[in-house]
N, C-alpha and C positions, 0 to 999 in steps of 0.2 A: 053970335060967337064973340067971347071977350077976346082982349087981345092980348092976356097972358096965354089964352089958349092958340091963338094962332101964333104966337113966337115959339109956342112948344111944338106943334106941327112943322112948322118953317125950320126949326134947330134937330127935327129928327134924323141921324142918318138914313144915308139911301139906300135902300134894298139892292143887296150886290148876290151874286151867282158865285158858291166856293164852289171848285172841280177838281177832284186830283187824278192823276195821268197812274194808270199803271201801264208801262210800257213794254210789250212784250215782243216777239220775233215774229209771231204772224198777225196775231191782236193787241190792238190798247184798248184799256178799259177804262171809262168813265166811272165815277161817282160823283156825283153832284146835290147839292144841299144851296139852301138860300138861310142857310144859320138852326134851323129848327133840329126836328126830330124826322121829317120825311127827306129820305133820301131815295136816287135813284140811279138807275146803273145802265151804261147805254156802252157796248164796245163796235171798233171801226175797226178796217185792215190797216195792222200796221206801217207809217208814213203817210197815208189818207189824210193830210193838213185838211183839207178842203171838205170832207166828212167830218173830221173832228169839230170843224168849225160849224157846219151844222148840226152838229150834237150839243154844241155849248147851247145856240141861239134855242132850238129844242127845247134843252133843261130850264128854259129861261121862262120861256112859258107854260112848262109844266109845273115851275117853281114860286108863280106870279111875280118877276122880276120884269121890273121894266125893261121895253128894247134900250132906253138911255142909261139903264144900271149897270153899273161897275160888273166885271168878270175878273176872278182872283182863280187862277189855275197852280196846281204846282205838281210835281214830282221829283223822283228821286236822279242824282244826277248818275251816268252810267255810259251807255255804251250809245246813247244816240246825241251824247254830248249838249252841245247847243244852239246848233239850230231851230228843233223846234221852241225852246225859248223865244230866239230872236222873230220863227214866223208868227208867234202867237202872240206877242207883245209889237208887231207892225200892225196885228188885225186889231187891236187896239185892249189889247186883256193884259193882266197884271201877274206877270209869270214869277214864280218863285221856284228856282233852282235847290233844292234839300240836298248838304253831303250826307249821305247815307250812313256816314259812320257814325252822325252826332242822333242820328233817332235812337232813342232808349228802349229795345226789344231784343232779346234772344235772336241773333243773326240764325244760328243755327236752327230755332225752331221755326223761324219767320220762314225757310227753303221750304219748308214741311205745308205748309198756313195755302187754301186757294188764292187765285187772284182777287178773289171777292174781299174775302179779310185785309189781303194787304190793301187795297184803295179803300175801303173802306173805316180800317187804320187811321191812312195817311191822309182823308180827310177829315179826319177827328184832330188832328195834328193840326191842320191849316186850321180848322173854325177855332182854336185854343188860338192860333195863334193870333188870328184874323182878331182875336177880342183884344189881345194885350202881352200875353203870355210868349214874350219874345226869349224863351230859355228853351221851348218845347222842342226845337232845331236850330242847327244851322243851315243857315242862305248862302251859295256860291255867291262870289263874286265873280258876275259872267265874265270873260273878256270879249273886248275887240274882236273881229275876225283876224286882225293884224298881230295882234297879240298871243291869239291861238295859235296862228301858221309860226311865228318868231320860236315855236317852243319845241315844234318838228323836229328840227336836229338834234337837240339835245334828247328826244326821248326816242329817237333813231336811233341814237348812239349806243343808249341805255341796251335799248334794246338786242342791237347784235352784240353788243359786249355778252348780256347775259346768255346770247345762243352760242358765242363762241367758248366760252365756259363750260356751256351743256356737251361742246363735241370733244372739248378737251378729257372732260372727264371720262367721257365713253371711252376716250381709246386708251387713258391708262386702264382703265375697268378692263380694255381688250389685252390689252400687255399683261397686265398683273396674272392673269388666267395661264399666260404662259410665264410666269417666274418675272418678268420683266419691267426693270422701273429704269426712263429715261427722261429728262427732259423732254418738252412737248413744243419746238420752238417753229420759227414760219416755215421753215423748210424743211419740216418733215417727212411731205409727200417723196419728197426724195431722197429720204433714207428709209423709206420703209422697207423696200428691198434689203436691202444691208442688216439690219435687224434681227438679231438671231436670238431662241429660245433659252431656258438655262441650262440646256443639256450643249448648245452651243451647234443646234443645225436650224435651219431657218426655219420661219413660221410657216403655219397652214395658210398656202393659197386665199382661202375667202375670208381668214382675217386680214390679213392684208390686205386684199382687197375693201374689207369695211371700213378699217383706216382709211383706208385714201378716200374711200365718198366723204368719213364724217370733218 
């Protein structure tokens, strides 16, 4: 063996495991490729870290990946946020957070698409990316646990602000039914009694009533 050809051996990358997560409510689904053209598809109960993890080691040998090769996982970022990030990247794999909004597909036909297409999609995504082709997504920048809890209150905030909007409008919606447009201020609940129709006799009992729950 010369030794241009052992520096070409020795300078080959190392056979790495691409995996992407589709993450559902009862099941996640794997797809896994080691770069080629076989791929294959293995799902766990969703949250099952500890299955998922033998599903990657699994694909590894069904993909001739060495136990020492690289694992590049990703998914789309959503509702299970990032912890599994954070467990998958202490088991020692290379986790890619996707904002969902930056993949280039028909959201609206994608709802339509099985689970199979979408991970199977999204790891045609990763091995594009995995080559070079760093425009195919964007990558969250995960935070901190610290950094995530710091952000609580402000989207607490958000939050009932936009529910206490939703009961506002209900009960002009309920007023308006009867002729009537008032201010909607914090002490309503205690004028709803006093509130009268446009003919000038009080409201129906169970709207008033629905006032005061909303």
């Amino acid at each position: 063996m010369t030794q241009a050809t052992l520096q070409t051996q020795d300078s080959a990358p190392a056979r790495k495991l691409l995996a992407a997560l589709e993450l559902g409510g009862t099941w996640w689904k794997l797809c896994a490729s080691s770069g080629g053209t076989k791929v294959t598809e293995t799902r766990v109960a969703a949250g099952d870290v500890e299955g998922l993890w033998r599903a990657l080691m699994a694909a590894k040998v069904r993909h001739g990946v060495p136990a020492s090769g690289p694992v590049v996982t990703c998914y789309e970022a959503g509702r299970d946020g990032f912890w599994l990030h954070r467990e998958l990247e202490r088991r020692g794999a290379h986790s890619r957070v996707v904002d969902s909004s930056s993949i280039a597909v028909d959201r609206r036909a994608r709802r339509a698409k099985t689970d199979r297409l979408d991970a199977r999609k999204l790891l045609a995504m990763l091995c594009r990316h995995e080559q070079g082709e760093v425009l195919v997504w964007r990558v969250v920048r995960v935070p901190t646990v610290a950094e995530e809890d710091a952000r609580r209150p402000q989207r607490e905030l958000a939050r009932l602000t936009q529910e206490r909007t939703g009961h506002v409008n209900r009960i002009k919606s309920l007023l308006t039914l009867h002729g009537v447009r008032v201010a909607i201020r914090g002490d309503f609940p205690s004028q709803v009694a006093s509130v009268t129709g446009s003919a000038g006799t009080p409201l129906p009992t169970d709207v008033r009533a629905e006032m005061v729950r909303e």
